[in-house]
N, C-alpha and C positions, 0 to 999 in steps of 0.2 A: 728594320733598323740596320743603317749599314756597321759592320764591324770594324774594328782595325786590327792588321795583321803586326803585332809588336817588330816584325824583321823586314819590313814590308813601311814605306814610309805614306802610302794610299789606301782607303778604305778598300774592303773588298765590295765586291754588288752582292751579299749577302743582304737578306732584313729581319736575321734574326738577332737575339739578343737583349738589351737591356737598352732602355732610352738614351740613358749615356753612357758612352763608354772614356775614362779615360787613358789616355795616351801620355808616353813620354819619351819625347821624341830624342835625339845624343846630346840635345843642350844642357837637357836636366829641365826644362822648361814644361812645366805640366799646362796639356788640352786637354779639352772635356769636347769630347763629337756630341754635340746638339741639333739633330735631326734624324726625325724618321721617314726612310728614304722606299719607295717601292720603284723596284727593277722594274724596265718595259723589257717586251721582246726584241725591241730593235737595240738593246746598249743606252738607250736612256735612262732618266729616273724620274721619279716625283715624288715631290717631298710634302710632309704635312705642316700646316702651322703650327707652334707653340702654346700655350695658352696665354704666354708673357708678350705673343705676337699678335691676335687676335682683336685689339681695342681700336675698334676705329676700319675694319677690316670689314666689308660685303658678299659675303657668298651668295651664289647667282645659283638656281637651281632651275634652270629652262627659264622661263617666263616670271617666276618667282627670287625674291631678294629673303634674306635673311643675316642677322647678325652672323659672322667667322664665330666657327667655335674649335678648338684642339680636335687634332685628327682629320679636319676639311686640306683639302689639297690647295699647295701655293700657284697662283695662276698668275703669270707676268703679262701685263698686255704690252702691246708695239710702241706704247709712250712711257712705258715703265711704271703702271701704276700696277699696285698689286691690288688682286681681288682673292675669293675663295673661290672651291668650287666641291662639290660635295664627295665624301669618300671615293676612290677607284676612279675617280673624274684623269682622263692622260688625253687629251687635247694636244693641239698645237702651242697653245700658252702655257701648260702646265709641266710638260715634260723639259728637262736640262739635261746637262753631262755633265757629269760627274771628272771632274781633273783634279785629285789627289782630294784635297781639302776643299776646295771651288767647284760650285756650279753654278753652270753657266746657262742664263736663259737666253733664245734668240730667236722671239715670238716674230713670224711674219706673217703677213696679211695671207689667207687664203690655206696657209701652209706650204708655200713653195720656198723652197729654199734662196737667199737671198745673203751675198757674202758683205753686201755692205748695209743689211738693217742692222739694228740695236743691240750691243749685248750688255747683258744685266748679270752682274757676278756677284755672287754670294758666298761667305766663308761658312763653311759646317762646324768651325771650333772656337773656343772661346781661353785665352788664359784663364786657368786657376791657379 
């Protein structure tokens, strides 16, 4: 789980912690960080589904499909659909970067870097 540093306006690449953390940033405006996030070696991340995200969600386990269930990794394909994929899964689809509160996925065929494929940004917070 990533943390937040209260002096610090960006999560840290820590994943310890508590599922949520809330934050309150100089507006007075309270967020809740809802995601749990595991560091790559390279400065990536991957993050896990919710169980409030899961409905309607396919985890792919090699040759095999099964219902998303909490804790399955988020897998962004190259046309934006999201799939699962099973715990410690860090692919090309599944890994993003982490920019403060946003991550960004930016699945390309093959794994070759491409500055003009797709990018699919997601918020880690939520008002409370």
């Amino acid at each position: 789980m990533a943390q937040m540093n209260p002096s610090a306006k960006t999560p840290t690449a820590s994943v310890k912690g508590p599922p949520s953390t809330t934050v309150s940033p100089t507006s007075g405006v309270g967020l809740t960080y809802v995601a749990t996030l595991h560091p790559q070696p390279d400065g990536t991340v991957t993050r896990e589904f919710l169980a409030s995200e899961v409905t309607g969600i396919v985890t792919y386990e090699g040759d095999v499909s099964r219902p998303a269930r909490p804790g399955d990794i988020v897998s962004v394909q190259p046309n934006g659909t999201l799939q699962g994929r099973p715990p410690g899964a860090n692919g090309n689809y599944e890994v993003a970067q982490l920019n403060g509160f946003l991550l960004t996925y930016q699945p390309t065929e093959g794994g070759v870097a491409d500055p003009t494929s797709a990018q699919y940004v997601f918020s880690l917070v939520r008002l409370t």
